[in-house]
C-alpha positions, 0 to 999 in steps of 0.5 A: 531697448536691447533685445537682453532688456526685452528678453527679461522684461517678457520673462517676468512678464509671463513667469513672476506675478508677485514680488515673493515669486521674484524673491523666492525664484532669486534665492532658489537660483543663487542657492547651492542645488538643493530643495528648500521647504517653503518655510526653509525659504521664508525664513531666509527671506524672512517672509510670511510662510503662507505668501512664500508657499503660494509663491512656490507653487505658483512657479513650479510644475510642468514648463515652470521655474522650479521643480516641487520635489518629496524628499520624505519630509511631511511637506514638499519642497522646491528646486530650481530646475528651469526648463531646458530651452 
């Protein structure tokens, strides 16, 4: 196995637990730099909005994948701000 395969099998070993993880943490990367609602993001994928929420939530936070912004909408919402290596 190439050490790139083995990189990325390790990353979605240790950071995506779930395939709307994969699809939101996709989406969110491919997506102009913007925060997206979780029902923002659902619809896109066109997903159940509670599964995507979780999803979200899951990947962001401190050391994690997305970065959960208040942008002074009712709800938080979600960038992707990968930590620096």
């Amino acid at each position: 196995m190439s050490d790139a395969v083995e990189e990325l099998r390790l990353f979605l070993h240790d950071q995506v637990s779930s395939f709307e993880e994969l699809e939101a943490l996709i989406f969110l990367m491919r997506a102009e730099q913007r925060a997206w609602s979780a029902a923002e993001v659902a619809a896109q994928l066109e997903l159940r909005a509670e599964l995507v929420e979780g999803a979200l939530e899951a990947l962001a936070g401190p050391g994690k994948l997305l970065r959960r912004v208040v942008d002074g909408g009712p709800l938080p919402a979600f960038l992707y701000a990968p930590r620096p290596d």
